[in-house]
C-alpha positions as CSV (number, residue, x, y, z in Angstrom):
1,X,100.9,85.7,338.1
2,X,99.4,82.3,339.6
3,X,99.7,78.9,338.2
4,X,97.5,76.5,339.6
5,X,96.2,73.4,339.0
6,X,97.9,71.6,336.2
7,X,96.5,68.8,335.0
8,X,96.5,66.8,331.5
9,X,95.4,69.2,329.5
10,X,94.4,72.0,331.4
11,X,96.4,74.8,333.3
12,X,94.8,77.3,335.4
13,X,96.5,80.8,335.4
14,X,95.3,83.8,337.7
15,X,91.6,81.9,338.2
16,X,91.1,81.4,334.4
17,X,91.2,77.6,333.1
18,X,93.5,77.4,329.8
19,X,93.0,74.2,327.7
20,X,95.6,74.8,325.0
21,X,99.4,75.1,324.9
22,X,100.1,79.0,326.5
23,X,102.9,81.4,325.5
24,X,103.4,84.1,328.8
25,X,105.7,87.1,327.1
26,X,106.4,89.6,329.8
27,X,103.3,88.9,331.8
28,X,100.7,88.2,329.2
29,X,99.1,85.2,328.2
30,X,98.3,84.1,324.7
31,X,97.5,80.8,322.9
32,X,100.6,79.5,321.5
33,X,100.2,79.3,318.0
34,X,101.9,76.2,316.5
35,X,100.6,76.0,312.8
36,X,104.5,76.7,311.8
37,X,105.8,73.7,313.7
38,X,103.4,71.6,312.1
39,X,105.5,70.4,309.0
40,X,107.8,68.8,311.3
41,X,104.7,66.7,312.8
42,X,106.1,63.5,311.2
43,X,110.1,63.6,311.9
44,X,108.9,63.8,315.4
45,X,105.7,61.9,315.8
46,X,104.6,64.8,317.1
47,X,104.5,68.8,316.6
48,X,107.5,70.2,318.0
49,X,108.6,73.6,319.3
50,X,110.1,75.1,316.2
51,X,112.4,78.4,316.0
52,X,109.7,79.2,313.0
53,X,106.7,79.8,315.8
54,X,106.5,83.4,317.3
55,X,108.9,82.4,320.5
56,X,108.8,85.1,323.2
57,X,112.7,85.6,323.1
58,X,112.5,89.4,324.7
59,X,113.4,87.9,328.1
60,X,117.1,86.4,330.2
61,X,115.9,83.2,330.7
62,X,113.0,80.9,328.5
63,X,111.0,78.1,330.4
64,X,109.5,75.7,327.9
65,X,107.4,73.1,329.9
66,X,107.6,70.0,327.9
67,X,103.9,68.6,329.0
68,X,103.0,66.5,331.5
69,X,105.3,63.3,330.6
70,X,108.1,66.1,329.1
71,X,106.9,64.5,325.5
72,X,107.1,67.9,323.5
73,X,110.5,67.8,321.2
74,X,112.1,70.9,320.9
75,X,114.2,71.4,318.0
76,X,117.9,71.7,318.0
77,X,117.3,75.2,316.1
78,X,115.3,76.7,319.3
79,X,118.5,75.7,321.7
80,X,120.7,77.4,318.9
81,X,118.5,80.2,318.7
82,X,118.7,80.8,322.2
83,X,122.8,80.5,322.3
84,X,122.6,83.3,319.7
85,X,120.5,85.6,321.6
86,X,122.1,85.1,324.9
87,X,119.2,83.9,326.7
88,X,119.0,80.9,328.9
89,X,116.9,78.3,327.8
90,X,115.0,75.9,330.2
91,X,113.4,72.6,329.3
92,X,111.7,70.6,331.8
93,X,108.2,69.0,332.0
94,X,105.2,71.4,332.3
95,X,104.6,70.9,336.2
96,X,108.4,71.5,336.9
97,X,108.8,74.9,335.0
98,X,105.6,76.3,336.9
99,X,107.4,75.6,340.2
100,X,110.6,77.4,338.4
101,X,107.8,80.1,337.3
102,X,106.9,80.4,341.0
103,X,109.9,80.9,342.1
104,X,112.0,83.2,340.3
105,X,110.0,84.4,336.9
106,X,112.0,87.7,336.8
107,X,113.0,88.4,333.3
108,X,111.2,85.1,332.4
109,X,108.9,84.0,329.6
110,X,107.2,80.6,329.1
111,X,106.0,78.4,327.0
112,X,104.0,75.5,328.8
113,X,102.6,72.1,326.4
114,X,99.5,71.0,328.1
115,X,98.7,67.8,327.4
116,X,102.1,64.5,326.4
């Protein structure tokens, strides 16, 4: 899998252009679906990561790029969720977690925020 050209709010994956936040669960790409975050838009401004989305957990190690700034807020119950399920959580912003995609994305899922 290729990720190229990030920019605010875009991300181009294997030659196709994405303009939404992306989930990538064992080598597929789908839209991330954030309408269960949403109820936490206020307490953070903005919607979070929450453990109540679908969150690609069959994996050793989770990336979750944070956007371009790093602005998305993850919730302390994702990190906790994580802990419990032995997997290694990784939170940086967007353009950092595709160079850790590139280089080791064995075992690896993603989600990557696309625009803050």
């Amino acid at each position: 899998m290729r990720i190229e050209n990030f920019s605010f709010g875009s991300i181009e994956i294997d030659g196709r252009t994405y303009t939404y936040d992306v989930v990538i669960d064992r080598g597929q790409i789908r839209k991330r679906r954030k309408g269960a975050s949403k109820r936490h838009r206020e307490r953070y401004g903005h919607t979070p990561l929450s453990a109540e989305e679908e969150i690609p957990w069959r994996c050793r190690r989770l990336v979750i790029g944070t956007g371009a700034d790093g602005a998305l807020p993850v919730m302390d119950a994702v990190q906790a969720e994580a802990r419990r399920r032995d997997v290694e959580l990784v939170t940086v912003p967007t353009k950092r977690a595709i160079h850790l995609l590139a280089s080791d994305a064995e075992d690896t899922n993603a989600i990557l925020h696309v625009t803050c």
